[in-house]
C-alpha positions as CSV (number, residue, x, y, z in Angstrom):
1,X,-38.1,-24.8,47.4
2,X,-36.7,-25.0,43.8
3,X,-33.3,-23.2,45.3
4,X,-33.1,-26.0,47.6
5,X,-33.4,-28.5,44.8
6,X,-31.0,-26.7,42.9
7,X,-28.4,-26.6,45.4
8,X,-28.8,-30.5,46.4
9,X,-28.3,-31.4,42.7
10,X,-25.1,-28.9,41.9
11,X,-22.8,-31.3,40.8
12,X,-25.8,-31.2,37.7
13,X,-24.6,-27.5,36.3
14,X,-21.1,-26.4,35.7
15,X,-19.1,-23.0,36.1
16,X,-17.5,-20.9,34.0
17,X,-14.2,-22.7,35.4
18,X,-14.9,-26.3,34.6
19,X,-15.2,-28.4,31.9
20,X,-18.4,-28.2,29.6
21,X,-20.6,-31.3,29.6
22,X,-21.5,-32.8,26.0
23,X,-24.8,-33.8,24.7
24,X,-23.1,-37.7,24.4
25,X,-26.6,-38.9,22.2
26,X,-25.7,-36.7,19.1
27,X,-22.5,-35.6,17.4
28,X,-21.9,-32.6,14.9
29,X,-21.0,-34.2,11.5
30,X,-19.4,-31.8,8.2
31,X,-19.8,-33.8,5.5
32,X,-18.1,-32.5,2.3
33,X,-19.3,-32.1,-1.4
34,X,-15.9,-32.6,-2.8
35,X,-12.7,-34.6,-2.7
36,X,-9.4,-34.2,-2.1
37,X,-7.0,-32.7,-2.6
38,X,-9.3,-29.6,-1.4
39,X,-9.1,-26.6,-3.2
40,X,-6.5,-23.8,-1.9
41,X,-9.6,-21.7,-0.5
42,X,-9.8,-23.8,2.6
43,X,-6.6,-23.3,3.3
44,X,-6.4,-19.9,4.5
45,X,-4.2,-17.9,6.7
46,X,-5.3,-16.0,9.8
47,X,-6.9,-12.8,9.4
48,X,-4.7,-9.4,10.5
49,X,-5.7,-8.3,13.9
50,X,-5.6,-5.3,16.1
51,X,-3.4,-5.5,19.5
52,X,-6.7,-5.4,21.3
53,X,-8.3,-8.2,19.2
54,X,-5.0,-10.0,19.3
55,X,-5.1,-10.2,22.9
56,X,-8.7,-11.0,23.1
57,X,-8.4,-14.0,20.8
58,X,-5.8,-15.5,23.2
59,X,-8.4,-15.2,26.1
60,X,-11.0,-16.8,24.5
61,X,-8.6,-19.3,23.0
62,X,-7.4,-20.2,26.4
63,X,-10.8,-20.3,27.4
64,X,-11.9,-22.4,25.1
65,X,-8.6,-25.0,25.8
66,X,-9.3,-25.1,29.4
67,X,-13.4,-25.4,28.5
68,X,-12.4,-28.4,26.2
69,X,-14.4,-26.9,23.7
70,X,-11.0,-26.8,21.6
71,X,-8.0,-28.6,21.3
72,X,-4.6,-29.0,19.5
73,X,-4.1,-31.9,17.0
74,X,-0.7,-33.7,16.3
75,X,2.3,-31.5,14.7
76,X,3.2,-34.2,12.0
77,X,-0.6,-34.1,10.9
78,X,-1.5,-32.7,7.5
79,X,-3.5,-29.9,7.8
80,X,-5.4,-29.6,4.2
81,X,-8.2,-26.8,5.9
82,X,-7.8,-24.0,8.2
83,X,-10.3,-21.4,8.8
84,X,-9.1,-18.0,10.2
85,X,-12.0,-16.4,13.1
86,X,-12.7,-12.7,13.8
87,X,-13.7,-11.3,17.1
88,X,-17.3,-10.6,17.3
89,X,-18.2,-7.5,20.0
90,X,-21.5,-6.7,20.9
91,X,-22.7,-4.8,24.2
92,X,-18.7,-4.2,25.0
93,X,-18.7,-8.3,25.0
94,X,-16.7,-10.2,23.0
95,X,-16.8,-13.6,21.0
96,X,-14.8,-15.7,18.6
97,X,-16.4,-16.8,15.3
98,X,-15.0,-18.4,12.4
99,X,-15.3,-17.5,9.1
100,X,-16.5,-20.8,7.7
101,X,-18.1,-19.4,4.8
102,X,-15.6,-21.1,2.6
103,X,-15.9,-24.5,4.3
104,X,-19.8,-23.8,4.3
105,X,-19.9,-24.1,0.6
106,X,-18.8,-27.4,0.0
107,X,-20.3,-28.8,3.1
108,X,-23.9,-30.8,2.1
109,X,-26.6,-28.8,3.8
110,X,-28.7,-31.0,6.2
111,X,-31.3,-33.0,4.9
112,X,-33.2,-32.4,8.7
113,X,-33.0,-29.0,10.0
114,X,-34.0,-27.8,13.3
115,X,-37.3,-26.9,13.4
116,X,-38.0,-22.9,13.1
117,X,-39.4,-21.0,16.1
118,X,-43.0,-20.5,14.6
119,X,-42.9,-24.5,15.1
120,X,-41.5,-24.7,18.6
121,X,-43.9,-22.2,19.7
122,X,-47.1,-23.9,18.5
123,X,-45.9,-27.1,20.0
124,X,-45.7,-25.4,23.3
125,X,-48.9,-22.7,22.9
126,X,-51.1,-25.5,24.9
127,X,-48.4,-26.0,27.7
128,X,-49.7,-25.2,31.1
129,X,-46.6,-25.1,32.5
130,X,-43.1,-23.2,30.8
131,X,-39.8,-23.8,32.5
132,X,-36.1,-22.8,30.7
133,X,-32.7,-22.9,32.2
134,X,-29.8,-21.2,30.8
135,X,-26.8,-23.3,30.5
136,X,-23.1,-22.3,30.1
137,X,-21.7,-21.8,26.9
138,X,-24.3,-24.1,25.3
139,X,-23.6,-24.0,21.5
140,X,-20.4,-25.4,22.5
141,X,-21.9,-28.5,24.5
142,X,-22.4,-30.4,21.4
143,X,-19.7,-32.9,20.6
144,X,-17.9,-32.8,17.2
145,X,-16.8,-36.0,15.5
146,X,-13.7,-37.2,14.4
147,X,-13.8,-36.9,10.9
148,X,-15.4,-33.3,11.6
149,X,-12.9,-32.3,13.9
150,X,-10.2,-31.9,10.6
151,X,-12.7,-29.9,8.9
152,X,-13.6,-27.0,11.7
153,X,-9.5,-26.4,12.4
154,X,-8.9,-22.4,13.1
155,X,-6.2,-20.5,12.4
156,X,-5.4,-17.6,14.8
157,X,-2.3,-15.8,15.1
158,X,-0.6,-17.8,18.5
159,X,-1.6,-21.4,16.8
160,X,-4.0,-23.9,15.0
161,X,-6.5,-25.7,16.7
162,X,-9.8,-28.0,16.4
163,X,-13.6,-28.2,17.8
164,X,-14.0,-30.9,19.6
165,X,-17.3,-29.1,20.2
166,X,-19.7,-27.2,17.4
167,X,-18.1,-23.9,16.7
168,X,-20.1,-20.8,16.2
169,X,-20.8,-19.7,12.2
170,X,-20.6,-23.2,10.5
171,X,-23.1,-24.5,8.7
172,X,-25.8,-27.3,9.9
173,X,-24.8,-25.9,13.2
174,X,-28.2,-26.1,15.6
């Protein structure tokens, strides 16, 4: 019965081929402790990489283009902060993080957190009933905004890019 329900309703859940759906009733915000201009340490250059990271990166960054999850930004814009991302492997799996610990330390930490999972699960220890769906690629199903979107730029070796969605390692992320 629920397969049934799921199949009628498909259109609902994407693949790993299409394009991720955003949460359209809340948007990602960095909001900086300083001014400009920034200082030089957010202005860094890609990291070195191995030929195997190398080529790794440019899956996941062509993933990530055709996902929507990033995207390129005009040529005549100034680009005052660039952070450079490593390749994460766990299990023989890979992922691309950025190293926003720079960024992270003159970003304003938010004032309402997520709650913690001791909280979530004492909210639910009462449910009769306990239902979860994973969804693809969901930390990157959060839109970024605008004036964010200059602020998580990466650096990699083929190119600079931007979020459009909430990147893995910054701060405030959910």
């Amino acid at each position: 019965e629920l397969s049934a329900l799921l199949y009628d309703h498909k259109e609902a859940f994407s693949s790993d081929k299409e394009p991720l759906w955003a949460i359209i009733f809340h948007e990602f915000d960095i909001i900086l402790n300083i001014e400009r201009p920034y200082p030089p340490i957010l202005r860094r250059p890609a990291y070195p990489e191995s030929p195997k990271s190398r080529q790794t990166l440019e899956i996941h960054i062509k993933e990530l283009l055709d996902l929507g999850v990033i995207g390129r930004f005009g040529h005549n814009e100034q680009v005052e902060i660039t952070t450079p991302v490593i390749v994460a492997w766990h299990n023989g799996k890979s992922r691309m993080v950025g190293d926003f610990r720079a960024l992270d330390t003159y970003t304003f930490l938010d004032r309402y957190p997520i709650p913690t999972i001791q909280i979530d699960l004492t909210q639910i220890s009462q449910a009769v009933f306990i239902s979860t769906m994973d969804s693809l690629k969901r930390f990157h199903q959060n839109a970024v905004t605008p004036r964010a979107r200059k602020y998580s730029r990466i650096i990699v070796h083929c190119g600079e890019y931007e979020y459009l969605m909430i990147p893995f390692g910054i701060k405030n992320a959910p």
